[in-house]
C-alpha positions as CSV (number, residue, x, y, z in Angstrom):
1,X,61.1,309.4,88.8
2,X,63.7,309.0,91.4
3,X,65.8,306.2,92.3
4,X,66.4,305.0,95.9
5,X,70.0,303.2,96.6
6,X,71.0,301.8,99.7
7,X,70.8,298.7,102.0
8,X,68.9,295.5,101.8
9,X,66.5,293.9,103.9
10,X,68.1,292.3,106.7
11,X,67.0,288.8,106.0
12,X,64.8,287.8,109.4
13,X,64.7,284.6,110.6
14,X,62.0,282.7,107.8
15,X,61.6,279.5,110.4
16,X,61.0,282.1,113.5
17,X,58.6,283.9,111.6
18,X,57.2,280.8,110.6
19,X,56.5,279.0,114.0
20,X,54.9,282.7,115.3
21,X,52.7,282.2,112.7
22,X,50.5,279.1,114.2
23,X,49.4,281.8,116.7
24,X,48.7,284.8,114.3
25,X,44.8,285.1,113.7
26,X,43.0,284.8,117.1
27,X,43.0,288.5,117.3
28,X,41.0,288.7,114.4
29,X,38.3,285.9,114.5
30,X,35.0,287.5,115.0
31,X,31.5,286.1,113.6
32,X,32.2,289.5,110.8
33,X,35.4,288.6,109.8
34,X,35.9,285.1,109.4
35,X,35.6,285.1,105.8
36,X,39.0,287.7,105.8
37,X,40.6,286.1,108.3
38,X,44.4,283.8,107.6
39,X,43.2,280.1,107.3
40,X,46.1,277.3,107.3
41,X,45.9,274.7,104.7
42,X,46.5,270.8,104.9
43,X,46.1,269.6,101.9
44,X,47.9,266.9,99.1
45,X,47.3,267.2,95.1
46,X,49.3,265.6,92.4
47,X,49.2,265.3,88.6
48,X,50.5,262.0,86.9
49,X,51.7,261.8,83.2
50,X,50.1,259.0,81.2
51,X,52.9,256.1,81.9
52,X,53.1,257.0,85.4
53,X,53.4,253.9,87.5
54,X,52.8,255.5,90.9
55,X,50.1,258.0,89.8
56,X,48.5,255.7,87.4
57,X,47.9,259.0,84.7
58,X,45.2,260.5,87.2
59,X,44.8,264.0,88.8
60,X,43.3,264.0,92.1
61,X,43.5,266.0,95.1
62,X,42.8,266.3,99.2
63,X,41.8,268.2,102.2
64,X,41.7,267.7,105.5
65,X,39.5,267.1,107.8
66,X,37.7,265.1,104.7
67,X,40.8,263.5,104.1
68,X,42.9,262.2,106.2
69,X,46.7,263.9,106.3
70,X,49.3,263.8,109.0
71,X,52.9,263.8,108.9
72,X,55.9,262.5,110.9
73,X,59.6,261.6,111.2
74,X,61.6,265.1,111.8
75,X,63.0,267.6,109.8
76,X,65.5,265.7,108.4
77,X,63.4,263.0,107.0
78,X,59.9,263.6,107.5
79,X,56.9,261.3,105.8
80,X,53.2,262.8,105.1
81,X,50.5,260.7,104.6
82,X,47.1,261.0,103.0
83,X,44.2,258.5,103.1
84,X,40.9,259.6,101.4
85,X,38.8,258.6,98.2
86,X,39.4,255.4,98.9
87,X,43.4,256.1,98.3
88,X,46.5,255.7,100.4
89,X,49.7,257.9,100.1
90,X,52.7,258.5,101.5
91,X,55.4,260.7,100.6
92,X,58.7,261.0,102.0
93,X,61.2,263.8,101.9
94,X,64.4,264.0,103.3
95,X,68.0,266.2,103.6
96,X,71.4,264.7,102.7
97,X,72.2,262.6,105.2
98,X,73.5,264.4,108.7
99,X,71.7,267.4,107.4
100,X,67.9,268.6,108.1
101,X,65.8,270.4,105.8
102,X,64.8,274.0,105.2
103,X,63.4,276.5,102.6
104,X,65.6,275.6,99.5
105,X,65.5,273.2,95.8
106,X,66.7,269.8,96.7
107,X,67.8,268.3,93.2
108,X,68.9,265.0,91.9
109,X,67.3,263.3,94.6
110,X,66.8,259.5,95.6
111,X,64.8,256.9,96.8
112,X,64.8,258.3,100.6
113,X,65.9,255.0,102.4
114,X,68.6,254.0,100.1
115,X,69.9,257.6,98.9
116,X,73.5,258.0,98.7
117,X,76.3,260.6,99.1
118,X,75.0,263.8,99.7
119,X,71.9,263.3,97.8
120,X,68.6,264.7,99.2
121,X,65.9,261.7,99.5
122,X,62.3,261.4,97.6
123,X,60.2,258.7,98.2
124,X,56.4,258.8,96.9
125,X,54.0,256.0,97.2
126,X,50.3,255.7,95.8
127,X,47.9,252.6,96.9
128,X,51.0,250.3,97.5
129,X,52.7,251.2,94.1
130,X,56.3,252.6,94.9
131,X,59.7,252.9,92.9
132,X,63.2,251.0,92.7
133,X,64.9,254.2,92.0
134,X,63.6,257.5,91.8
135,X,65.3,260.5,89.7
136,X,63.6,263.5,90.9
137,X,63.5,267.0,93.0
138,X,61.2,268.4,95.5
139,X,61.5,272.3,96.7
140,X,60.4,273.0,100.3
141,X,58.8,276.5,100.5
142,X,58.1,276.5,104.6
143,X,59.0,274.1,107.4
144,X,59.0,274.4,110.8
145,X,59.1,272.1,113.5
146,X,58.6,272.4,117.2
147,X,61.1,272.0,120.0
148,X,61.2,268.3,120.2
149,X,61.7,267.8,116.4
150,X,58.5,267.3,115.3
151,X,57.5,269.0,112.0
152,X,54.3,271.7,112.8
153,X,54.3,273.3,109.3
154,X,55.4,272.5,105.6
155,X,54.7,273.8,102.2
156,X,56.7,272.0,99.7
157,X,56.5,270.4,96.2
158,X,58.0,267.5,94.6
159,X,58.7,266.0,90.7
160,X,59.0,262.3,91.0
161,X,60.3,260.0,88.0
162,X,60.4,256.4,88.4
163,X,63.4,253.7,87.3
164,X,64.7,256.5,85.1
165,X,65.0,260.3,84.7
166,X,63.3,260.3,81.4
167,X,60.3,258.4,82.7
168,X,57.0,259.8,82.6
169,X,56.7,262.1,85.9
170,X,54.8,262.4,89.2
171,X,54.0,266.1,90.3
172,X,52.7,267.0,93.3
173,X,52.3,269.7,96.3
174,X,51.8,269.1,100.2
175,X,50.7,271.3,102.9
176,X,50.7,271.0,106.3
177,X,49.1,273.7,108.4
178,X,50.9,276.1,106.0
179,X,49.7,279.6,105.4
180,X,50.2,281.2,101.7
181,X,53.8,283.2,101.3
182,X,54.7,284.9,98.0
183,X,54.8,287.9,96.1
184,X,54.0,287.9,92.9
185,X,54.2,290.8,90.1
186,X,53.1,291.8,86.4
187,X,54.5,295.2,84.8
188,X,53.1,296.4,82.0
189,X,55.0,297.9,79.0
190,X,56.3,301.4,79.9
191,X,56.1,300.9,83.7
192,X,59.0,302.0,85.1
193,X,59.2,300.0,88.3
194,X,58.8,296.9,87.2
195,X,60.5,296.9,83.7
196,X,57.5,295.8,81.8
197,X,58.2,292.2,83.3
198,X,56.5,289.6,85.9
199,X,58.2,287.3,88.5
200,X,57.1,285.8,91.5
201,X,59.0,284.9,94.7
202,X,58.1,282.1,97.5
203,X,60.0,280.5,100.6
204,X,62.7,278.6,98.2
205,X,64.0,281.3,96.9
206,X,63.2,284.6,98.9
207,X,62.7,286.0,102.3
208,X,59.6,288.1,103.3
209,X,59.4,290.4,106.1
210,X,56.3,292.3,107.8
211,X,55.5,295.6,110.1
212,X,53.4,297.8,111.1
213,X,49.9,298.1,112.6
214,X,46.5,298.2,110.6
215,X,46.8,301.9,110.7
216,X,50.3,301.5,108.1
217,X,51.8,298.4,106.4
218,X,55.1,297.5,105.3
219,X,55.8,294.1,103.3
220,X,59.4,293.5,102.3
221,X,60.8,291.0,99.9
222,X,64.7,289.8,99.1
223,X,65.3,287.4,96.2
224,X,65.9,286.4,92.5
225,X,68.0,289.6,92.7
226,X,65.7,291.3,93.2
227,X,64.7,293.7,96.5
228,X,61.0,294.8,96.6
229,X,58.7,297.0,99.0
230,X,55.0,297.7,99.3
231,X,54.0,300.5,101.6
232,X,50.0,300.4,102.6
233,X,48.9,302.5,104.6
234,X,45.0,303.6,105.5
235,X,43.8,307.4,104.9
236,X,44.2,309.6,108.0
237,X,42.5,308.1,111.6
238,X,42.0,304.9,109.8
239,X,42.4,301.4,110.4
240,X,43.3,298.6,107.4
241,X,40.2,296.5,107.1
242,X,40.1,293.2,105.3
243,X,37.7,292.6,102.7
244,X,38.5,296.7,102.0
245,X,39.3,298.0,98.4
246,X,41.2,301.8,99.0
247,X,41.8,304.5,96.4
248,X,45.8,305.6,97.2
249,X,48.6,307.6,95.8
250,X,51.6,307.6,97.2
251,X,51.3,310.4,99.7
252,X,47.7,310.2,100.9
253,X,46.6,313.2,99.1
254,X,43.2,314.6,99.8
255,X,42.7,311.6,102.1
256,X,43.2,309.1,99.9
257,X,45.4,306.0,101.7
258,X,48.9,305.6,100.6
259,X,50.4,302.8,98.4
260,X,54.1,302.9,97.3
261,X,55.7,299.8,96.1
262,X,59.3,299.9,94.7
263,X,61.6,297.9,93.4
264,X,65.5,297.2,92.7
265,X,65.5,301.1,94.2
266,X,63.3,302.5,91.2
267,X,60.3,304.7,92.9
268,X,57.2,306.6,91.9
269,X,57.3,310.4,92.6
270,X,53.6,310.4,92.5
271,X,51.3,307.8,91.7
272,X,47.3,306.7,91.6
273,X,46.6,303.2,92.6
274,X,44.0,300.9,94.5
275,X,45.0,297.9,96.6
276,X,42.5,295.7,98.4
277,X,43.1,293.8,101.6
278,X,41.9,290.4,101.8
279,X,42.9,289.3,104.6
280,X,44.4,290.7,107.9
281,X,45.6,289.2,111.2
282,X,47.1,290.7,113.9
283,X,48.6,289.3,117.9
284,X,47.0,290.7,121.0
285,X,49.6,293.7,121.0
286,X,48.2,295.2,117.1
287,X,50.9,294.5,115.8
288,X,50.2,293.0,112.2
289,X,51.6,289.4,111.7
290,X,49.7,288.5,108.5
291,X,48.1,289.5,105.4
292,X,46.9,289.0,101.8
293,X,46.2,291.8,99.6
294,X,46.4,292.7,95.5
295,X,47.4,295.9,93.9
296,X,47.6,298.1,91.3
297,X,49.8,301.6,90.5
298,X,50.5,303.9,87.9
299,X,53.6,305.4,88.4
300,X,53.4,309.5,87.3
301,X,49.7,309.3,86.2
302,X,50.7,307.4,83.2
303,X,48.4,304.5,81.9
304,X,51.4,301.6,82.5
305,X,50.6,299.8,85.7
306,X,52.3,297.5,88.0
307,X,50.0,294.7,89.4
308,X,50.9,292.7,92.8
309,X,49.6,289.9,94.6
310,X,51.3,289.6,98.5
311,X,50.5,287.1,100.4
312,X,52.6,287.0,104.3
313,X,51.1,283.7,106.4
314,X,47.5,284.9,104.5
């Protein structure tokens, strides 16, 4: 096995990326491939622990267009709200003061209005139940906002505790038309790229990057420490379809496509895998702008695999 050394993914702009997104699947919408095409998500769930004033102990969650979820204020202090099953919501997040919010954790956060300092503000309400003073944290994975202010996209989650930080908490995850970004990884003992250990990566934390055409794929991620590639690319005159499941090794031989992930520099010199695309979406030049797909490679023809989950605005 060989080990690659050398640079690290220029880290591309996560908020451009983000607002070329809203535009990314109308190459790919036919009547055949609407099941594999990118779909955005709008959507609030939370999970209260028994003692929970806001959340009264319940689970419940909600979808647009059956319920109803739209969001306002700016990025700086924005405010989502949900109205469906007969509930109301609203949930407020907002950046220290003079500051607006982006892909990051915002700890030690409090009541939004009244926050203090250079504390980040939380602010959850359920059916006209609210808090004094909130103790919690919220992580935004994706926001974006258009060119007057308003927010167009977030993906963020929050841990909400009421009067105290040792009260019983409120957890819960919005979406506004957000599209999935992550990579996530399990190594099995004796695999030599990934250590024999999992991790997974989203928009707090890590930066993704994407190119290539259908014909050949390459997914890049930066974070945790950690630098990571995955090479796809379709067997010889091909095109990537989604929905797709492709026998590889890393150098296409006899036809096969080509899969070659690495990490932290550590490489396969040969390898046997399958990947399957999912989903695929490109703009009107071919270029690639999003897709979902899983993986798995054996590194040498050994029996240890590496198993991956990507998701880029898919």
């Amino acid at each position: 096995m060989y080990a690659r050394f050398g640079g690290r993914w220029a880290a591309r702009g996560l908020l451009t990326g983000l607002l070329a997104s809203v535009g990314l699947v109308g190459a790919l919408i036919t009547p055949a491939q609407a099941a594999t095409a990118p779909v955005a998500a709008t959507s609030y769930q939370f999970t209260s622990a028994a003692g929970d004033y806001i959340g009264q102990g319940r689970t419940a969650s909600y979808s647009a267009p059956t319920a109803g979820i739209s969001v306002g204020g700016t990025g700086a202090d924005l405010t989502l709200r949900v109205s469906g099953g007969g509930d109301d919501w609203s949930i407020e997040l907002a950046a220290p003061r003079g500051d607006t919010l982006r892909p990051g954790v915002y700890r030690d956060a409090e009541r939004a209005p009244f926050r203090t300092g250079r504390a980040p503000g939380l602010n959850v309400d359920g059916d006209g139940r609210g808090c004094n003073e909130v103790y919690g944290q919220f992580t935004v994975n994706q926001i974006a906002t258009d060119t007057a202010g308003a927010v167009t996209l977030l993906d963020a989650t929050f841990t909400q505790n009421c009067e105290q930080a040792s009260a019983p908490a409120l957890k819960g995850t919005v979406k506004y038309h957000a599209y999935p970004l992550s990579y996530a990884y399990t190594s099995d003992a004796g695999d030599y790229i990934g250590g024999g250990k999992s991790n997974s990566y989203t928009g707090s934390t890590s930066t993704f990057v994407l190119s290539g055409a259908p014909n050949g794929i390459t997914y890049g991620v930066s974070g945790k420490r950690d630098d990571w590639s995955v090479r796809f690319t379709a067997p010889a005159g091909q095109k990537l379809v989604a929905g797709t499941t492709y026998q590889a090794t890393r150098m296409g031989d006899g036809g096969t496509a080509v899969l070659d992930v690495t990490g932290d520099g550590r490489g396969c010199n040969t390898s046997t895998s399958t990947f399957t695309v999912t989903k695929l979406g490109t703009d009107a030049a071919g270029n690639v702008t999003a897709i979902a797909a899983t993986f798995v490679q054996h590194c040498e023809g050994g029996a240890p695999a590496l198993r991956g989950t990507i998701h880029y605005n898919a």
